[in-house]
N, C-alpha and C positions, 0 to 999 in steps of 0.2 A: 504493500500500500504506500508506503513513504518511497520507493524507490519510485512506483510509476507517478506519484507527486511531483518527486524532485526533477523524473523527466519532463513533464508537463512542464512546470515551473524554469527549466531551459528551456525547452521550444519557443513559450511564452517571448520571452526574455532576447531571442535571436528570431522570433517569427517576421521580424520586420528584415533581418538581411535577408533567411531565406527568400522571402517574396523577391525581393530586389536583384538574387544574382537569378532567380526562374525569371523573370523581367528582361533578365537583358540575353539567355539564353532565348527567350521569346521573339529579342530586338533581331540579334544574331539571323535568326532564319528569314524574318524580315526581309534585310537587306539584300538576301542572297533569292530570294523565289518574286521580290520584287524586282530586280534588276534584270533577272531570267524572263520579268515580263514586260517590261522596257524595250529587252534588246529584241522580242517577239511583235512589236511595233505598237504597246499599250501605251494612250497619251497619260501623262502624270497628271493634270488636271482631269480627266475623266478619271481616272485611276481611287485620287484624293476623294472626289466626288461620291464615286460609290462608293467607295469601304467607309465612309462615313454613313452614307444610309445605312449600310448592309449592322453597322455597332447600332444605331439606334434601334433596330427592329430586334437587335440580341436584347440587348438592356435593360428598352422598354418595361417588358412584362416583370421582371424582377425590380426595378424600383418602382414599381407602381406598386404592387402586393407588400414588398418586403419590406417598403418605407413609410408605407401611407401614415401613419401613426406618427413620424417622426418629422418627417415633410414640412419644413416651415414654407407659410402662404408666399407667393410670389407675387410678390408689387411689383411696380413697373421698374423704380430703383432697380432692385435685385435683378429684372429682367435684362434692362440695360448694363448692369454689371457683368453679366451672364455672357451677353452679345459681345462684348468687347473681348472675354475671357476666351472666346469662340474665335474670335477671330485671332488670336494671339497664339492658342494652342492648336486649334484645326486647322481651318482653312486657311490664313495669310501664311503659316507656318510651313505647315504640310505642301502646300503647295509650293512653296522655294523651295524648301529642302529637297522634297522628289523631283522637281526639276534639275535639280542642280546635280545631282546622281546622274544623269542622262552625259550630264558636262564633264564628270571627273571620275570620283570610282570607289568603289565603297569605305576601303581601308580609308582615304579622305574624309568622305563625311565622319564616320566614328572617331576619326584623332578630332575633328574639331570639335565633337561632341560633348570631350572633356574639358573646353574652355567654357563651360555654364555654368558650374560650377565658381571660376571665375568673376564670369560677367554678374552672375545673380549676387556674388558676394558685393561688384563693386557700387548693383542696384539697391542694394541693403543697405548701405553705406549710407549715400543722397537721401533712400529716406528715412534715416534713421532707425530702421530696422536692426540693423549692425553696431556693432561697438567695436573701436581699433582702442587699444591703447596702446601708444609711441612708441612706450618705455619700457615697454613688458617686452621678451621674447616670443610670447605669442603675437602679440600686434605687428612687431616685426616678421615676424614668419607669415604671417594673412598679406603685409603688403608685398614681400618679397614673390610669395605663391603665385600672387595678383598680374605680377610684373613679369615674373617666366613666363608663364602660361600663355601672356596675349602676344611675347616676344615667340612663341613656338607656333603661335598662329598666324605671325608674318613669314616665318622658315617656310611651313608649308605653303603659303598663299605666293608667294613671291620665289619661294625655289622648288623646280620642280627634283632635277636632277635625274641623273640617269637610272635605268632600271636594271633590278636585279637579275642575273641570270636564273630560271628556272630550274629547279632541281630534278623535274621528270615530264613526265607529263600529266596531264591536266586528269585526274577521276572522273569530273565530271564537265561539260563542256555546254555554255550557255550562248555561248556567241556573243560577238560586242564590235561598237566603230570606234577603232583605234583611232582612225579619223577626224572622227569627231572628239573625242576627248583632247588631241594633241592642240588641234582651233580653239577649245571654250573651255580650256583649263580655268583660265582665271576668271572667266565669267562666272562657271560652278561654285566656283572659290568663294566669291564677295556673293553668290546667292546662298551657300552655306554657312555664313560668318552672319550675315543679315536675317537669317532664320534662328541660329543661335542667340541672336539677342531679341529677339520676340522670343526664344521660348524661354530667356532667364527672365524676362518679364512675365511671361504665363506664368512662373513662377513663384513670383513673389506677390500677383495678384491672388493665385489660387489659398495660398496663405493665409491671406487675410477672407477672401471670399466663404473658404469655409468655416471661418467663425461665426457669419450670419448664414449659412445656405448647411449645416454640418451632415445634411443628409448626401453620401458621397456617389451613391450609383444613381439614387435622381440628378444629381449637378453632372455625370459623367455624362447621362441618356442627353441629358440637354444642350450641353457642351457638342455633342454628336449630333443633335438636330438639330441644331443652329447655325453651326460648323458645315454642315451638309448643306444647307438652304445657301448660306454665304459661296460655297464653294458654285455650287451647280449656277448660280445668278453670274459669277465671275466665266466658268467655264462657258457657258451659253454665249457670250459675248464673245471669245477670242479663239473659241472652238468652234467651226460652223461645219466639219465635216461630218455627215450620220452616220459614215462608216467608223468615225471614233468610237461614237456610243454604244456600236454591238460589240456584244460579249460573247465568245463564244464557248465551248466545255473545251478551256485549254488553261494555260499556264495562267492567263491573264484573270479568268474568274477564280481558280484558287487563290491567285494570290488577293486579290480584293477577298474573297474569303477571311482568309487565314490575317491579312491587317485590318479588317472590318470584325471578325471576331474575337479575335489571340489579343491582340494589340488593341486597337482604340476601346473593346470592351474589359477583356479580364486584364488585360497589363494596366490600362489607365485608370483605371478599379485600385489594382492593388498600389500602384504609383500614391493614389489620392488620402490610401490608409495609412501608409510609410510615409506622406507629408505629413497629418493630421498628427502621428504619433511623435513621428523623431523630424522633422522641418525638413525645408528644401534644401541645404546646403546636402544634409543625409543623402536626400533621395539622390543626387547630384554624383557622389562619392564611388558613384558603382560602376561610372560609365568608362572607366577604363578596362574592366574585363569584357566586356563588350568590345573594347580597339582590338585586343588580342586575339579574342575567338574569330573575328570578322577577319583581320588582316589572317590567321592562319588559314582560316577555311578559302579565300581569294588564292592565297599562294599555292598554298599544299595540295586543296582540292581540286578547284576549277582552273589553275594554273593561270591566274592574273599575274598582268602586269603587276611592282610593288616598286615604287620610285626610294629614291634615299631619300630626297625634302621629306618627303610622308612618313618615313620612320625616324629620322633627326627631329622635326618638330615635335611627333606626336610622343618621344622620347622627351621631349622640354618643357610640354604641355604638362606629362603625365607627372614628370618632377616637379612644377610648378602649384599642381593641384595636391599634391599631398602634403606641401610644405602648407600651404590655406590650409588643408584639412587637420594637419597638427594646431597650429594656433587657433582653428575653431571649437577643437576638442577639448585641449589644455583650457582652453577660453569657460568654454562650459562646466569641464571639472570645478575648475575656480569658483563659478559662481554659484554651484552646488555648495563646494565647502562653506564658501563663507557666509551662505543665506543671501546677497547682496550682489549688485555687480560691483567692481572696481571703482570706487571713488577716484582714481585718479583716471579712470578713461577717459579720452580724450576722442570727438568724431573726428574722423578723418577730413571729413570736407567743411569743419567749422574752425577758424582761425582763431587758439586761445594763444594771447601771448601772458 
């Protein structure tokens, strides 16, 4: 009896990483049966579009049932809070960043994924969300973190450099335009740098959003069909070909599948519980096991291209972000012990002299 307590009472205790590394094992497949539906000629705003319907119609019926009791009323406030959140996390987001895949190559996107991390610390900052103290070696380790990180987002953005030899061949083979990637490298680049900071802002709005909204699969379902309606009004306008729109029983309906169910439903699900529990900076912390299953499964498996910039930066990125993660940790231990935050912190963006 007290053994399967004390297990319980771990699981408890660590159920927020489990979620977080099943999350990014989640993200992992993503990238690779999405990209296999790219190089298959899926438009990524038609793409965004459906697997956003396809989460609301998952969702729906379970925060409706599962919540209703808990459900605070939705004013128009909240609604508008809502909308904005939609746009920040689905559609304005979702849509650069899959486009921007099209432009560069997946181990790319995932190394930039861990400058959110980053960005959301430097957005906590401005609004006083964050606390830096100067003088501490935590506060120094948060700006130093701050300052690798976006210096490993210029390495990649600005250096490609050459690519690795191959070490066999490819397991599995998904096709791709070497082509196109060589022309819109840096186009990709600054559409994935520019979706990174809409999402460290999705961030730090969802934060505060579920102090008034704390019902998390209704805010999810909503976020999804809001997100949805936003995307399809944007797609309708700069998409006019019908042959986009059909879907047919091939790579391209799984993968809206499996990102419309896996991902915008159960990941953004367990994502919203591991906020709500341990904060964004947390939820942030994980996305480097993600660089690595992505970049191995490109090299090892499908035998991708893997440039040096992409591994130098995402190498400066990753040391950047764990130097933040120690001073945010220490940071919190701290204010555990002492019941208080530090009397001598100091905001970073207020001038005390």
């Amino acid at each position: 009896m007290l053994e399967s307590s004390s297990i319980a009472g771990v699981y408890m205790r660590f159920k927020p990483h489990i979620l977080m590394i099943m999350a990014q094992i989640g993200y992992t497949f993503l990238y690779i049966i999405t990209e296999a539906s790219f190089n298959h000629g899926m438009d990524p705003f038609v793409y965004v579009t459906y697997r956003l319907v396809v989460s609301t119609l998952v969702t729906f019926p379970f925060a409706y049932f599962i919540e209703r009791k808990i459900r605070p009323k939705l004013t128009l406030a909240l609604f508008l809070e809502i909308f904005i959140l939609s746009l920040l996390g689905s559609s304005l987001t979702l849509n650069m960043y899959f486009t921007s895949m099209k432009y560069t190559s997946p181990t790319l996107l995932v190394c930039m994924l861990n400058t959110i991390a980053s960005l959301t610390f430097i957005l906590a900052v401005i609004l006083r969300m964050e606390i830096v103290n100067v003088r501490s070696p935590r506060g120094i380790a948060k700006i130093l973190g701050t300052g690798v990180s976006l210096a490993g987002v210029m390495t990649m953005t600005l250096y490609k450099g050459p690519a690795l030899k191959n070490v066999g061949h490819a397991l599995v083979r998904i096709g791709g335009g070497e082509a196109v990637l060589e022309e819109n490298w840096l186009k990709g680049s600054i559409l994935t740098i520019a979706s990174c900071v809409t999402w460290s802002m999705w961030y730090i709005m969802q934060a505060c959003t579920l102090k008034r909204y704390p019902a998390q699969l209704s805010l999810t379902t909503w976020m999804n069909f809001v997100g949805a309606a936003q995307s399809a009004v944007f797609t309708a306008i700069v998409q006019h070909k019908k042959a986009a729109w059909t879907i047919g029983f091939n790579i391209d309906l799984w993968s809206i599948l499996y990102g419309g169910v896996v991902i915008s439903g159960m990941v953004v699900f367990a994502q919203l519980w591991c906020l709500k529990a341990k904060g964004p900076v947390f939820v942030t912390m994980f996305n480097p096991l993600l660089t690595m299953l992505v970049a191995f499964l490109s090299y090892f498996v499908l035998g991708e291209k893997l440039y040096v910039g992409s591994i130098l930066g995402g190498v400066i990125v990753i040391m950047g972000l764990y130097m933040l993660l120690w001073g945010k940790e220490h940071d919190e231990a701290h204010i555990r012990l002492n019941g208080s935050q530090d009397p001598e912190t100091l905001i970073l963006t207020t001038d005390k002299k």
